[in-house]
C-alpha positions in Angstrom: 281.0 156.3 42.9 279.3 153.9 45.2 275.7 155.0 44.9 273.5 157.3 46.5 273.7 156.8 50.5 269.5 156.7 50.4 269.8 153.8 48.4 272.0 152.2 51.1 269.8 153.3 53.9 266.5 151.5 52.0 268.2 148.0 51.4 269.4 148.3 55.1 265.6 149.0 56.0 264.3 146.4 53.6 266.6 144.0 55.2 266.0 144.8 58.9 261.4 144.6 58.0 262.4 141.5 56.2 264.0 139.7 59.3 260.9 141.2 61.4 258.5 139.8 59.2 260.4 136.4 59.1 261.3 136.5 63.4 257.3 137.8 63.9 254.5 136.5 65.7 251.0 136.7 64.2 250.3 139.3 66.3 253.2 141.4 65.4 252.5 141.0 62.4 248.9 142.4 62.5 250.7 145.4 64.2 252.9 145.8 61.5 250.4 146.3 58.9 248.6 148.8 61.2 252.4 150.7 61.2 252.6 150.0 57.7 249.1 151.3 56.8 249.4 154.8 59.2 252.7 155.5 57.4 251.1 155.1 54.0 247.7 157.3 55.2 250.2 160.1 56.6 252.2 159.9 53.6 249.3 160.6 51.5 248.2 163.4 53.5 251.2 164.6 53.1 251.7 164.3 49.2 248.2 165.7 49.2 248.8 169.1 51.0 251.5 169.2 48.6 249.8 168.7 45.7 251.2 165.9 44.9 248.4 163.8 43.2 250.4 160.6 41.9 252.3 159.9 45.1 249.1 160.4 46.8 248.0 158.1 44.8 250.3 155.6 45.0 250.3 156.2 49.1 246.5 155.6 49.4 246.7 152.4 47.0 249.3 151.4 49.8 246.9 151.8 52.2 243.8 150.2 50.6 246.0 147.8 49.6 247.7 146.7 53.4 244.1 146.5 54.4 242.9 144.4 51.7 245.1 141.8 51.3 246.7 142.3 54.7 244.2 142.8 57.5 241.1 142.4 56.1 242.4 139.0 54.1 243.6 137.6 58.0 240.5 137.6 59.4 238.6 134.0 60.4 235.1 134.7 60.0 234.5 131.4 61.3 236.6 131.7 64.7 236.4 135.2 65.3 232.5 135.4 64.7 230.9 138.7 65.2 234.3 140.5 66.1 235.2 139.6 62.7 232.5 140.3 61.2 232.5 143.6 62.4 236.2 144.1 61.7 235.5 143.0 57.7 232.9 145.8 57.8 235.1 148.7 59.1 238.0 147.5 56.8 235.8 147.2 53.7 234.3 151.0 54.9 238.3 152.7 55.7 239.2 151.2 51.9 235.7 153.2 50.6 237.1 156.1 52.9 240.3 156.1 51.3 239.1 156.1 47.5 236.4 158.9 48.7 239.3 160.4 50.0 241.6 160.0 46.7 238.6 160.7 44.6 237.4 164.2 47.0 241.2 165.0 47.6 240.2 166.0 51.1 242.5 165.2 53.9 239.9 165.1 56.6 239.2 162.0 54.9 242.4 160.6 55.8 242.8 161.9 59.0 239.9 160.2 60.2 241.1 157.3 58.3 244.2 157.2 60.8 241.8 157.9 64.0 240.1 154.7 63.3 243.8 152.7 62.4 245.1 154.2 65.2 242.3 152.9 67.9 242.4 149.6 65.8 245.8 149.6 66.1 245.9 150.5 70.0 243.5 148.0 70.9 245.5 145.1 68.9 248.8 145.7 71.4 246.7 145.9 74.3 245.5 142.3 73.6 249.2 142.0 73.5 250.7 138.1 72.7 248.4 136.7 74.9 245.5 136.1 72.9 248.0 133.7 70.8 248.6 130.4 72.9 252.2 130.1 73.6 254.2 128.1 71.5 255.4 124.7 72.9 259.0 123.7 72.4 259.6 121.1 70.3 261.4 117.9 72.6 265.3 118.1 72.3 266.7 115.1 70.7 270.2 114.0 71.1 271.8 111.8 69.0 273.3 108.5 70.4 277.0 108.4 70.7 278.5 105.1 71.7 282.3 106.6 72.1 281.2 110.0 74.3 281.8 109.6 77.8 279.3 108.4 80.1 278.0 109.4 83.8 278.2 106.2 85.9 274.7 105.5 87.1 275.0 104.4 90.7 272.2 103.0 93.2 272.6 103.5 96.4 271.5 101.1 98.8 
């Protein structure tokens, strides 16, 4: 009658990532496409022990996917230099480990797929938010009243 309670439970879920995508720092969200790219690794090791070849599928194109267009796509080559350099090359090699992986249908593959996100991903929160400068408040303005109520300013003598 009102729908299946998994249903509920996935807009609930696509509404709570939604608001920590929106309320994120950059970092965070770097973070959360590490999270977002382990799930989608151990989900396709998962359909794959199962023998479950088109959500495998669909799990691993998740993957290559969050580290195309996510992490790989937010580097600055020309700020980060030979970090970023570096980090373009192990994301372009995971994505060839991944189709390898698809392609071989051998979850050795994947696991050390998640070795590598995982220290990636370890190494990203121990830089924690520091590595972004903090954000500066923007200056409060108030709006002129004429009618409100004001302090007497006295000088004393």
């Amino acid at each position: 009658m009102f729908g299946s309670s998994q249903r509920g439970a996935n807009a609930y879920a696509k509404v709570g990532l939604e608001t920590g995508v929106v309320a994120a720092s950059p970092h965070k969200l770097i973070v959360m496409l590490f999270d977002g790219a382990l799930a989608a690794v151990r989900g396709a090791a998962g359909h794959m022990k199962a023998g479950e070849i088109e959500k495998k599928g669909r799990a691993i194109s998740k993957a290559i996917t969050i580290i195309e267009d996510g992490l790989r796509a937010s580097l600055d080559k020309d700020a980060g230099g030979d970090i970023a350099v570096s980090l373009d090359s192990l994301y372009q090699y995971i994505s060839a480990r991944l189709v390898s992986a698809n392609l071989a249908n051998r979850v050795e593959m994947l696991d050390e797929v998640q070795a590598l996100l995982t220290d990636l991903k370890g190494a990203w929160e121990a830089i924690g938010d520091s590595a972004a400068p903090p954000a500066k408040a923007a200056p409060v303005r108030t709006a002129y009243d004429s009618l409100a109520p004001r302090t007497a300013a006295y000088v004393s003598a």
